[in-house]
ZAMILUM-49837 format. One record per residue (C-alpha): residue in three letters; chain; x, y, z. Coordinates in nm, 2 decimals, always signed. Example, Ala and Ser with C-alpha at 12.3 -4.5 7.8 and 13.67 -1.06 7.14 Angstrom:
<sites>
{resn ala; chain A; px +1.23; py -0.45; pz +0.78}
{resn ser; chain A; px +1.37; py -0.11; pz +0.71}
</sites>
This chain:
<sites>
{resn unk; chain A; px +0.00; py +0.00; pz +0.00}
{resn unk; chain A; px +0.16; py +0.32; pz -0.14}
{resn unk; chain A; px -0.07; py +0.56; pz +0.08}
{resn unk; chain A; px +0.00; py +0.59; pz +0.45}
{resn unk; chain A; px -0.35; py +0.67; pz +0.64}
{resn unk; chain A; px -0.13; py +0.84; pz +0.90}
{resn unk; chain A; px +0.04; py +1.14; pz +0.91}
{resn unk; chain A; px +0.18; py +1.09; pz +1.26}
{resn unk; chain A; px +0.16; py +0.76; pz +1.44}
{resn unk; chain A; px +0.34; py +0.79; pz +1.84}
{resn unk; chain A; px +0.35; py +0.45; pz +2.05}
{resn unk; chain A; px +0.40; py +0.44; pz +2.41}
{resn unk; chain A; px +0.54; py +0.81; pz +2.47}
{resn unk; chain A; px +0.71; py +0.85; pz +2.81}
{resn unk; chain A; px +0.87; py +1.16; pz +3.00}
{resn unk; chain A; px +0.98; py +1.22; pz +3.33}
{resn unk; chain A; px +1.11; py +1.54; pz +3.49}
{resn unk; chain A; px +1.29; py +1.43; pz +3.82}
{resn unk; chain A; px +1.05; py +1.24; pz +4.00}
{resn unk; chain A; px +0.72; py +1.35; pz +3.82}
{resn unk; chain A; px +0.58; py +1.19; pz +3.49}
{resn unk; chain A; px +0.46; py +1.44; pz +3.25}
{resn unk; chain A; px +0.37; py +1.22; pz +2.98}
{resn unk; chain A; px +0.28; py +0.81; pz +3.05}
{resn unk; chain A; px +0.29; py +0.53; pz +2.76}
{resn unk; chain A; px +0.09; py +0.81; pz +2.54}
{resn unk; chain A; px -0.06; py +0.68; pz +2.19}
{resn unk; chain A; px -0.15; py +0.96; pz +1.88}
{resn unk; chain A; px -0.22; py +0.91; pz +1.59}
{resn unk; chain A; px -0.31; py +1.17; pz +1.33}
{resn unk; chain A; px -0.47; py +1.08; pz +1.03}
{resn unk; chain A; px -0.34; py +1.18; pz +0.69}
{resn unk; chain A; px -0.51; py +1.50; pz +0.56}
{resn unk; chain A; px -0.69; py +1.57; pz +0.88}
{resn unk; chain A; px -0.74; py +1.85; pz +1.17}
{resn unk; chain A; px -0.61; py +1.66; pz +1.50}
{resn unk; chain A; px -0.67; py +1.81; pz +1.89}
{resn unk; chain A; px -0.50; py +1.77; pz +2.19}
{resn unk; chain A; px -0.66; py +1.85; pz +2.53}
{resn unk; chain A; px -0.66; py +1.84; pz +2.84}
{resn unk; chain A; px -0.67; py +2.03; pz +3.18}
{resn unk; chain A; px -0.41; py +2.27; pz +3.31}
{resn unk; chain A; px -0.11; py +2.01; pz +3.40}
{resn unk; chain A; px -0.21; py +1.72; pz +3.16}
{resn unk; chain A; px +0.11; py +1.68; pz +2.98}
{resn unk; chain A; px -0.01; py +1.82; pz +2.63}
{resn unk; chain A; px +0.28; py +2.05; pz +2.60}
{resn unk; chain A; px +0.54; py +1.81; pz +2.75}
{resn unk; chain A; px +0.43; py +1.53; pz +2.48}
{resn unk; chain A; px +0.38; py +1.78; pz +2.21}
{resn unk; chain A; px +0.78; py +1.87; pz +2.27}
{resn unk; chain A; px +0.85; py +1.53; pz +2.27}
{resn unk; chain A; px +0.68; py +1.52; pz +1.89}
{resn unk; chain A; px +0.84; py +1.83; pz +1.74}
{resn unk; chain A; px +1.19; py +1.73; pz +1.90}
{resn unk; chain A; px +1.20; py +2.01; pz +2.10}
{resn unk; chain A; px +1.30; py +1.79; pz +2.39}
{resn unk; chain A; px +1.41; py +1.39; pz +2.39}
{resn unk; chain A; px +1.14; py +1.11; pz +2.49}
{resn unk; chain A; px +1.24; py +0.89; pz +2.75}
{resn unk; chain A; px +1.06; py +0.60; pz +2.56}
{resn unk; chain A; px +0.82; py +0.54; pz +2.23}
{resn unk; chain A; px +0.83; py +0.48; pz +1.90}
{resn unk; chain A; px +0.75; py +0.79; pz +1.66}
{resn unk; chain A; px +0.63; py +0.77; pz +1.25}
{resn unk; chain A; px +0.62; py +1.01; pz +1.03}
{resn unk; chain A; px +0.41; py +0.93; pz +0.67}
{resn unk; chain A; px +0.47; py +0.58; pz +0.83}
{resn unk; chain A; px +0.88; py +0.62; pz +0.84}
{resn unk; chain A; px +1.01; py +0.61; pz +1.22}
{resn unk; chain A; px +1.23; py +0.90; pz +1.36}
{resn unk; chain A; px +1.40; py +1.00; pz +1.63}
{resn unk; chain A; px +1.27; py +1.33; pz +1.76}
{resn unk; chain A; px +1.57; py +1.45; pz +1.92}
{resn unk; chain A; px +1.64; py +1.76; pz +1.75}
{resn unk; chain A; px +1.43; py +2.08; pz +1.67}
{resn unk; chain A; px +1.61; py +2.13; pz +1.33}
{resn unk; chain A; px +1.62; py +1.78; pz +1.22}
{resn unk; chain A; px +1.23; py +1.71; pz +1.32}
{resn unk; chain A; px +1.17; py +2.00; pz +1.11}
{resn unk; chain A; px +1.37; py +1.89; pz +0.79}
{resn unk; chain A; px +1.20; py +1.57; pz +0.84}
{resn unk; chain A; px +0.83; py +1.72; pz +0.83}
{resn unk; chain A; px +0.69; py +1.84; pz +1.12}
{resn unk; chain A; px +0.66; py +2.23; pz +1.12}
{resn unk; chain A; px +0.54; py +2.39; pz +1.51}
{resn unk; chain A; px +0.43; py +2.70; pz +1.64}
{resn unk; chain A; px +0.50; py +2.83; pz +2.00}
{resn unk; chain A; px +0.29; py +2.98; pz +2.26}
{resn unk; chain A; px +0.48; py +3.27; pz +2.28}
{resn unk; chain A; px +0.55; py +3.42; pz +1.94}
{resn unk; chain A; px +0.87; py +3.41; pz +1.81}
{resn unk; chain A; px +0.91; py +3.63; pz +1.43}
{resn unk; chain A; px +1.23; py +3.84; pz +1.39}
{resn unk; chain A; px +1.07; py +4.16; pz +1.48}
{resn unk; chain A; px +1.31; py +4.41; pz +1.29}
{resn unk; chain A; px +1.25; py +4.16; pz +0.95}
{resn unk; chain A; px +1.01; py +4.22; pz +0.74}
{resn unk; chain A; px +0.69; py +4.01; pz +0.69}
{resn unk; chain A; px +0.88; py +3.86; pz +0.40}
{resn unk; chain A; px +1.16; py +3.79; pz +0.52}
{resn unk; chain A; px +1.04; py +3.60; pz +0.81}
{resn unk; chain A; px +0.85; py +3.38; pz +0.59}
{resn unk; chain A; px +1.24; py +3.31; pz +0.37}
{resn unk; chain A; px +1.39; py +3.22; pz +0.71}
{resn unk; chain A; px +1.11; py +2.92; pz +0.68}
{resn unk; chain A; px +1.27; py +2.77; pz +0.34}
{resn unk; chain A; px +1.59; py +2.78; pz +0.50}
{resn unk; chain A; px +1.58; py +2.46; pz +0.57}
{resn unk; chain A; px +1.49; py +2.37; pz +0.20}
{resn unk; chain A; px +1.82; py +2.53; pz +0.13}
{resn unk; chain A; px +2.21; py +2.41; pz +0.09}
{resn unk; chain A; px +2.54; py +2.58; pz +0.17}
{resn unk; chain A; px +2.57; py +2.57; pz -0.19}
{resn unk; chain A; px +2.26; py +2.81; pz -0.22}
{resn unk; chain A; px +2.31; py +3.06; pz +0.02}
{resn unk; chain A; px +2.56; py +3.33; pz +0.18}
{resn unk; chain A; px +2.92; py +3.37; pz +0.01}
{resn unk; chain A; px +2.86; py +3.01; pz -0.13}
{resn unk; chain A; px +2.54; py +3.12; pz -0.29}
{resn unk; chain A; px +2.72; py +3.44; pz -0.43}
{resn unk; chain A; px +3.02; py +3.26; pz -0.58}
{resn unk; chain A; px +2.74; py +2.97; pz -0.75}
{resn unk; chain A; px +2.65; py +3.02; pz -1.09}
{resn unk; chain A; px +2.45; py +3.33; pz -1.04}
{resn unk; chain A; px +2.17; py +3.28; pz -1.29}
{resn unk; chain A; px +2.09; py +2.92; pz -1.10}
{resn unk; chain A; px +2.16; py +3.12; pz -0.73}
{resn unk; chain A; px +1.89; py +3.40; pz -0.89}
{resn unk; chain A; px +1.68; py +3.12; pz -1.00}
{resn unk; chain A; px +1.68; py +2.92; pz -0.66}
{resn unk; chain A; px +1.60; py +3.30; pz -0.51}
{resn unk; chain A; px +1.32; py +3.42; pz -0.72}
{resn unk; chain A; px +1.15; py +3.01; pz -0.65}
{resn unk; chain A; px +1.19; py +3.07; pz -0.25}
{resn unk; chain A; px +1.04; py +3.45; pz -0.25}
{resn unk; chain A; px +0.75; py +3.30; pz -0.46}
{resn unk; chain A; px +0.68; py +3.05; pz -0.30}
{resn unk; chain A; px +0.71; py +3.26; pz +0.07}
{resn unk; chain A; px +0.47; py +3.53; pz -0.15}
{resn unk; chain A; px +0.21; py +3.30; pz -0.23}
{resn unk; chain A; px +0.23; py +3.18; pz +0.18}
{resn unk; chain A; px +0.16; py +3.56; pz +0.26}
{resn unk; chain A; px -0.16; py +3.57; pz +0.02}
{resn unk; chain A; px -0.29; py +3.25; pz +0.18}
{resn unk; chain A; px -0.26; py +3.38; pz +0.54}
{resn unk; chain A; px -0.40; py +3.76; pz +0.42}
{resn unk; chain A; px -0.05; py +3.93; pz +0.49}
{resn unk; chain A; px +0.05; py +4.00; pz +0.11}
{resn unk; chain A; px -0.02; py +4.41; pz +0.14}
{resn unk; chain A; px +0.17; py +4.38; pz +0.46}
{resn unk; chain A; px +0.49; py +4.20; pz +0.31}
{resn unk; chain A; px +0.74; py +4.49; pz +0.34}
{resn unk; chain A; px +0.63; py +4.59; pz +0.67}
{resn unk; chain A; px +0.87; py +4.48; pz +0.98}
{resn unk; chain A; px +0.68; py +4.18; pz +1.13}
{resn unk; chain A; px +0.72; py +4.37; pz +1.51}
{resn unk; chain A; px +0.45; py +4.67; pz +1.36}
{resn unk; chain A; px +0.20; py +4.39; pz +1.27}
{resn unk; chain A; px -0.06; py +4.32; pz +1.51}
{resn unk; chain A; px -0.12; py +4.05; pz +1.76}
{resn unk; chain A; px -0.37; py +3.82; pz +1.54}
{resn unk; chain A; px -0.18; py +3.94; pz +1.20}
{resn unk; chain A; px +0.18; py +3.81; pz +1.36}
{resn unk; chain A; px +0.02; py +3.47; pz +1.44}
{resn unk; chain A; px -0.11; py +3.42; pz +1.12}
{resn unk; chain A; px +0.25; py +3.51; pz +1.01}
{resn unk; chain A; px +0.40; py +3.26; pz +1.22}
{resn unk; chain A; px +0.16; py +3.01; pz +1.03}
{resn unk; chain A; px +0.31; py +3.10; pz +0.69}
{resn unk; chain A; px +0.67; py +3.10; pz +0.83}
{resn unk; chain A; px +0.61; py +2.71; pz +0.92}
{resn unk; chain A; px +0.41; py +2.66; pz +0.61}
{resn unk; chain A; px +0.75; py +2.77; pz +0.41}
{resn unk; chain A; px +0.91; py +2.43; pz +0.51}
{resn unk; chain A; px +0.66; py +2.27; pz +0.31}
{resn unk; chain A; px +0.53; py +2.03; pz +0.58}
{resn unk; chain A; px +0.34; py +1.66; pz +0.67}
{resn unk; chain A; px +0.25; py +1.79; pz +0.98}
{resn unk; chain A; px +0.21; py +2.16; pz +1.12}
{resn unk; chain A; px +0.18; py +2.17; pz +1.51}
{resn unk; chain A; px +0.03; py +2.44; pz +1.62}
{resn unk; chain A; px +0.09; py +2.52; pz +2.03}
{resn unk; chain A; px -0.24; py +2.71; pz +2.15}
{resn unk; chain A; px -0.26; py +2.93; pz +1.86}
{resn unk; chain A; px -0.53; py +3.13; pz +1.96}
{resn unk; chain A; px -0.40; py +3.24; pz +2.29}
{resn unk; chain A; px -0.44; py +3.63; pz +2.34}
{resn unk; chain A; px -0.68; py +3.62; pz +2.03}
{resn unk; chain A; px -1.00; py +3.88; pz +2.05}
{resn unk; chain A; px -1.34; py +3.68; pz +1.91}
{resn unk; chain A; px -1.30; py +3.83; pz +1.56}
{resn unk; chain A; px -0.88; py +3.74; pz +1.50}
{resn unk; chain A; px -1.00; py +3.37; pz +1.65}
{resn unk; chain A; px -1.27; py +3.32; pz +1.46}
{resn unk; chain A; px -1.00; py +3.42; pz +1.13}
{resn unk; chain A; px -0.76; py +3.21; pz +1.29}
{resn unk; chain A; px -0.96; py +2.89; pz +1.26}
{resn unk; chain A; px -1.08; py +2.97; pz +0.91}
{resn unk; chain A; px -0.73; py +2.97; pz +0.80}
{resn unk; chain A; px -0.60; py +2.65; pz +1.00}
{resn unk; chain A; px -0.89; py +2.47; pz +0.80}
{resn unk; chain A; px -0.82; py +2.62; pz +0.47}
{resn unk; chain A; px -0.45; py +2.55; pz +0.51}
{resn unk; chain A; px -0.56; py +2.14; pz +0.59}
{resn unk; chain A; px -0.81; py +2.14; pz +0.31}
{resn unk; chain A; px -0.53; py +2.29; pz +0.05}
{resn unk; chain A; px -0.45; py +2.08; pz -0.19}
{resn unk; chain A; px -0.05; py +1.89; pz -0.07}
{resn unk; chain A; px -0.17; py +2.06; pz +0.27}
{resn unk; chain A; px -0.04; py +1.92; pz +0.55}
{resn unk; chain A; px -0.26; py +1.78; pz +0.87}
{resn unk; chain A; px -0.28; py +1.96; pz +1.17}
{resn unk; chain A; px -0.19; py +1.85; pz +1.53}
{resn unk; chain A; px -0.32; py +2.18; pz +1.74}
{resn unk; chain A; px -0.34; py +2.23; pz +2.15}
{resn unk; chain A; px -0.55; py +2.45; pz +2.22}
{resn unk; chain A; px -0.73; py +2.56; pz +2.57}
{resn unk; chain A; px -1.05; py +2.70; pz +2.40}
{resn unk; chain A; px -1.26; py +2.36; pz +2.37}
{resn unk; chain A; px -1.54; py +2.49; pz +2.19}
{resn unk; chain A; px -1.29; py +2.61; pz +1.89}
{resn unk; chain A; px -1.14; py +2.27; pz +1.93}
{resn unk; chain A; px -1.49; py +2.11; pz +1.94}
{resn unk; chain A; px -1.57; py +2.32; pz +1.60}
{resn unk; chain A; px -1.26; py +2.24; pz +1.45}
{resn unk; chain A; px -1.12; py +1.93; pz +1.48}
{resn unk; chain A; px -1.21; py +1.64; pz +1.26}
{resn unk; chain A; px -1.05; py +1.40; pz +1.61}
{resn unk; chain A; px -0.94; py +1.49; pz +1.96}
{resn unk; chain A; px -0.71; py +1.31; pz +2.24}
{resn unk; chain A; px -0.78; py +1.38; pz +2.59}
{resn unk; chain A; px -0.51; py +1.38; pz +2.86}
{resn unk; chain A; px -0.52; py +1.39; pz +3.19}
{resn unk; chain A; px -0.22; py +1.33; pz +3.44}
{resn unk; chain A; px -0.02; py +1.22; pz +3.15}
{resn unk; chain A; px -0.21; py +0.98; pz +3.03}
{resn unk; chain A; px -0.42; py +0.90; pz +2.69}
{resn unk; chain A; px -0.78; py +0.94; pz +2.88}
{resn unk; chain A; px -0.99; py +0.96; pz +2.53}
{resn unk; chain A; px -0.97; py +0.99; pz +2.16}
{resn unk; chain A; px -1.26; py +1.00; pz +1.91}
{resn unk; chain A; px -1.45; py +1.28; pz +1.72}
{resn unk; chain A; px -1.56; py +1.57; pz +1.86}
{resn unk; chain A; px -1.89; py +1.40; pz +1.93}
{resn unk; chain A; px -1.73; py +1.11; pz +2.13}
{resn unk; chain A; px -1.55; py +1.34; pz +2.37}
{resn unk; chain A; px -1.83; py +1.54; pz +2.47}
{resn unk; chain A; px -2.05; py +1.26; pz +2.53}
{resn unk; chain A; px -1.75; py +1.13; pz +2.76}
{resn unk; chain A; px -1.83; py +1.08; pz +3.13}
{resn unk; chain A; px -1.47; py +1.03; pz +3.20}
{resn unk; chain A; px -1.39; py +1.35; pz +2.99}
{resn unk; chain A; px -1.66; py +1.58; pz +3.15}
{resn unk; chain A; px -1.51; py +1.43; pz +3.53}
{resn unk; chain A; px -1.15; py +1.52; pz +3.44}
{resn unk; chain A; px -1.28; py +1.87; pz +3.34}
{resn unk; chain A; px -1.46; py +1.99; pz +3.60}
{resn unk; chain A; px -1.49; py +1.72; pz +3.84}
{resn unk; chain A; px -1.85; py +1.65; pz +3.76}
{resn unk; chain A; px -2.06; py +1.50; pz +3.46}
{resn unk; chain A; px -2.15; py +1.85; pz +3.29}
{resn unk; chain A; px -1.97; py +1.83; pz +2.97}
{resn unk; chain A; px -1.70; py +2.08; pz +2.88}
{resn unk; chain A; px -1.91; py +2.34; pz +2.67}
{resn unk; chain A; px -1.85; py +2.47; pz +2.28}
{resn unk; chain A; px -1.73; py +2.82; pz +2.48}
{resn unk; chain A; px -1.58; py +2.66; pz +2.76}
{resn unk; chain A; px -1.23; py +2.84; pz +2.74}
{resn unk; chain A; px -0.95; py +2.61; pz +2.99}
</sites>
C-alpha cells in the first residue's frame, strides 16, 4: 500500500522530569489530511508530549512515524527537515524583518550551503537567482494564503497581535510540511482574530498537498468546531480519543474537566 493513512503515528510516549511523569505510555495518531486536537486540563502533559513530537525535547521512551517512516525526535532542526513544522505559545518572528523575510527564514531549511551566503554568491549566479526568485514565490504565495500580502514589506514587530500569528503560520508553512503543530494558537486572540484564525487552519488542511494539523488549544469549543479527532489527557495519560462528538459525550472526559458530569461546553475556554 503506497498511501499511508497516517500522518503521525506515536506509540507508548514516556517523559519524566525528576520524579514526576509528565507524559505516560501516550498513543497519537493523526490521520493523513486531517485536523487533529490535543486537550486536556491545566497540568495534563499536552505540551510536554507535544515537545517530545516536534523534537524540541528527547522522549524517555516510544516509538515515533512520520508518513509511516520512524524518527528519532531528538532535534528541533532535524524534526523539522523531516516534516513536522510547530508553532510556539509565545510568538517568536524576527521583529526588525520584514513580513517577508520571516517567511524566507522558513525555506531555509529547504536550502544548501551551496545556495546561500558567500557560497550562494560565488554559484552560478543565474541558478543562485533562479533558486531565489523560487523561495520568494513561494514565501509570497504563503503571505496571500494567510492575508499578509499588502503587509509583506512591513517589519513583522509593527503587525498586530492576530496578523503576527497568522504570520508565524506561513513561516512554518514555508518548510513545506506533513505535519504543522500548532501550540495554542489562539491564545491572546479577540473573538473576531480567533474566529479568522480557525478559518485559515482549516483552509490551510483542506489545501491541496496541505499538510494535517496537530493543534493544542485551551478553548474547547474552537477545538470542538474544529477538529475532525481529539485526544484527551489527563495526568499524562491518553484518557480519550474519538471525534468531537465522542468526547463530549465522555463521562470520563466531563469528570477530568470539572470534576463532575456536565460536559465541557462549545465556549468553555481552559
Amino acid at each position: 500500500m503506497s498511501h499511508c493513512p497516517h500522518a503521525l503515528e506515536v506509540r507508548g510516549a514516556s517523559k519524566s522530569f525528576g520524579g514526576v511523569q509528565a507524559v505516560c505510555n501516550a498513543d497519537l495518531i493523526v490521520r493523513d489530511r486531517s485536523i487533529h486536537g490535543l486537550i486536556g486540563p491545566n497540568g495534563a502533559g499536552k505540551t510536554s508530549l507535544f515537545n517530545l513530537i516536534t523534537g524540541l525535547i528527547p522522549a524517555d521512551a516510544g516509538e515515533f512515524r512520520l508518513g509511516g517512516e520512524a524518527y528519532q525526535p531528538t532535534d528541533l532542526i532535524n524534526v523539522t527537515r523531516l516534516g513536522i513544522a510547530r508553532t510556539f505559545q509565545n510568538i517568536r518572528l524576527f521583529p526588525q524583518l520584514t513580513v517577508l523575510e520571516n517567511v524566507l527564514v522558513g525555506r531555509l531549511c529547504h536550502q544548501s550551503p551551496w545556495h546561500s551566503g558567500l557560497l550562494g554568491a560565488l554559484w552560478s549566479g543565474a541558478a543562485y537567482r533562479r533558486a531565489q526568485e523560487m523561495h520568494e514565490q513561494r514565501a509570497e504565495s504563503l503571505l496571500q494564503q494567510v492575508g499578509l500580502a499588502d503587509q509583506a514589506d512591513q517589519c513583522a514587530g509593527t503587525l498586530s497581535y492576530g496578523a503576527q500569528r497568522r504570520l508565524e503560520i506561513a513561516r512554518a508553512l514555508a518548510t513545506e510540511p506533513r505535519l504543522l503543530a500548532l501550540d495554542e494558537p489562539a491564545a491572546g486572540m479577540n473573538p473576531v482574530e480567533k474566529s479568522a484564525l480557525t478559518q485559515l487552519i482549516r483552509a490551510v488542511a483542506t489545501a491541496p498537498q496541505g499538510p494535517s494539523v496537530l493543534i493544542i488549544e485551551h478553548d474547547v469549543g474552537m477545538v470542538m468546531s474544529l477538529c475532525d479527532r481529539i485526544t484527551v489527557l489527563h495526568q499524562g495519560a491518553v484518557l480519550a480519543e474519538g471525534t468531537p462528538a465522542d468526547i463530549q459525550a465522555s463521562g470520563a472526559v466531563r469528570e477530568a474537566y470539572l470534576g463532575s458530569t456536565e460536559a465541557p461546553s462549545a465556549g468553555a475556554a481552559r
